[in-house]
FIVO-102732 format. One record per residue (C-alpha): residue in one letter; x, z, y. Coordinates in steps of 0.02 Angstrom, whole numbers, padded with zeros to 5 digits, always signed. Layout:
<pases>
AXZY
...
</pases>
This chain:
<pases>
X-00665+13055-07452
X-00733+12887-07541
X-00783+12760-07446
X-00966+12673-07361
X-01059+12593-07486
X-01135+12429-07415
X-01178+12357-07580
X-01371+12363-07590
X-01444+12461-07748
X-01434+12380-07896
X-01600+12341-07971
X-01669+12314-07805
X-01693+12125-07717
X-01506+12050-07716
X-01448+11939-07541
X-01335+11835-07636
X-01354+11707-07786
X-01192+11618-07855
X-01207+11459-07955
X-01053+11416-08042
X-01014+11254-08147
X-00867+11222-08224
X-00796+11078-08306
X-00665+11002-08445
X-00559+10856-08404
X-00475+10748-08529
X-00327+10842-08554
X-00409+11015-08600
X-00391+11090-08405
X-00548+11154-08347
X-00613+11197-08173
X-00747+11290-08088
X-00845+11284-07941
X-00948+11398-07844
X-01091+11406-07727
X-01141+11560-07621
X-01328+11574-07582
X-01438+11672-07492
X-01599+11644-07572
X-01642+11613-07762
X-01677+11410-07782
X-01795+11339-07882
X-01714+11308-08065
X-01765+11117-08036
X-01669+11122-07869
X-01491+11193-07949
X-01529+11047-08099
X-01522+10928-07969
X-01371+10978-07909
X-01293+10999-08072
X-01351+10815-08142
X-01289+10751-07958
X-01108+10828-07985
X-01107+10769-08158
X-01132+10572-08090
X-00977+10590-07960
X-00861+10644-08088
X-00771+10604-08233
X-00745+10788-08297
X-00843+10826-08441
X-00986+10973-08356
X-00989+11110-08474
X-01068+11274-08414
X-01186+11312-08262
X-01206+11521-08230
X-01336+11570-08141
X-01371+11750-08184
X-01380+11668-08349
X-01251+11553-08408
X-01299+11386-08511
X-01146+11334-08627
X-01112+11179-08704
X-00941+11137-08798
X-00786+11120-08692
X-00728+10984-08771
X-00613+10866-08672
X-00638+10727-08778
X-00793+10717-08683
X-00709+10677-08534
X-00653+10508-08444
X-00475+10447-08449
X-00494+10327-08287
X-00390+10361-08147
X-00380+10502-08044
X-00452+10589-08219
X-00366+10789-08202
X-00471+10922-08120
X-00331+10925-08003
X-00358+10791-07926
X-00532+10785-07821
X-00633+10754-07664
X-00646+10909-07541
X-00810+10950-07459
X-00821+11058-07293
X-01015+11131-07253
X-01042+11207-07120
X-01177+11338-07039
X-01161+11313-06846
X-01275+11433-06830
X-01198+11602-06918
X-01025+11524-06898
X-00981+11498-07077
X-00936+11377-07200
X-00917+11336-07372
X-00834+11195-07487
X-00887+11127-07647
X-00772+11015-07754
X-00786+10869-07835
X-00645+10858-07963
X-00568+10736-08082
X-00685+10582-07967
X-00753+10437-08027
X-00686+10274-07975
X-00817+10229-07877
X-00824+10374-07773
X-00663+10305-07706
X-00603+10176-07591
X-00529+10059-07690
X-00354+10121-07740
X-00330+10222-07591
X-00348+10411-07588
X-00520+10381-07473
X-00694+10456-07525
X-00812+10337-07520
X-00975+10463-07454
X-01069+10285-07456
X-01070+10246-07644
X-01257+10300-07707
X-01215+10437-07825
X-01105+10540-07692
X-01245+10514-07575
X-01372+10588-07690
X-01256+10736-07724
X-01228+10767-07548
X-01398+10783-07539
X-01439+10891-07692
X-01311+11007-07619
X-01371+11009-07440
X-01550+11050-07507
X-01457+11229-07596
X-01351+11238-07422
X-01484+11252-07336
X-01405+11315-07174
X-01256+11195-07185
X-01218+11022-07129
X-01073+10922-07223
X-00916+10890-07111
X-00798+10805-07181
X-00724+10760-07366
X-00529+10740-07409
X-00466+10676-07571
X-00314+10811-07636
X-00212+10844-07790
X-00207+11028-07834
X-00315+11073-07661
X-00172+11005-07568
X-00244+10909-07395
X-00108+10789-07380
X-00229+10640-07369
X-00332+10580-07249
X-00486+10677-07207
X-00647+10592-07143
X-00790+10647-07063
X-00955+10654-07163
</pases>
């Protein structure tokens, strides 16, 4: 006997979009992140949040998929060499939806400098460009509130988390 079928019919009005970006650091390793939404944005809203991930991090942004995917080369030579330059390392944010009792987290890899506290492993959520990405992603999260951020290696949370 095969099982339920829950998946709506394809062709018919989907309940989910999924923007993905992913991104080249200097050394050739690339990352991707991924948003889960329940409504299709505006094309202008999911550029905004693309341009406002691209000015928190040193990673060189290199594809966006939205049901279509926009390609550019992955070339690492386009990416920064500064510290904390690997798509390893990055800043951790927690969204959540109080309401429906979910949450999501988008990434901010290979950081800019100033997105940091000085040389410690502290977002700084107050420098202008991580406060206009914040909001470019709250506007697609519609639901969610940001929590907290946490600066990790590898997704690791050995650092100190703070509250957003």
């Amino acid at each position: 006997m095969p099982g339920t079928r829950t998946a709506p019919t394809v062709g018919g009005s989907p309940n989910k979009v999924v923007i993905t970006i992913s991104v080249v650091d200097a050394s050739g390793d690339i990352y991707a992140d991924s948003l889960v939404l329940d409504a299709v944005p505006l094309d202008a809203d999911i550029e905004a949040y693309v341009a406002g991930y691209q000015s928190v991090t040193q990673a060189s942004l290199y594809s966006v998929n939205v049901q279509q995917i926009y390609v550019g080369d992955k070339d690492a030579d386009n990416a920064l060499t500064a510290q904390r330059n690997s798509v390893t390392d990055g800043i951790n944010l927690l969204w959540r939806d109080d309401i429906n009792l979910k949450s999501q987290s988008t990434r901010v890899v290979a950081p800019i400098t100033d997105v940091m506290q000085g040389n410690q492993d502290i977002p700084l959520l107050s420098y202008a460009n991580m406060i206009t990405y914040i909001a470019e992603a709250g506007d697609l999260l519609t639901d969610y509130a940001i929590q907290s951020a946490q600066y990790t290696n590898r997704r690791q949370r050995n650092n100190e988390r703070i509250s957003a």
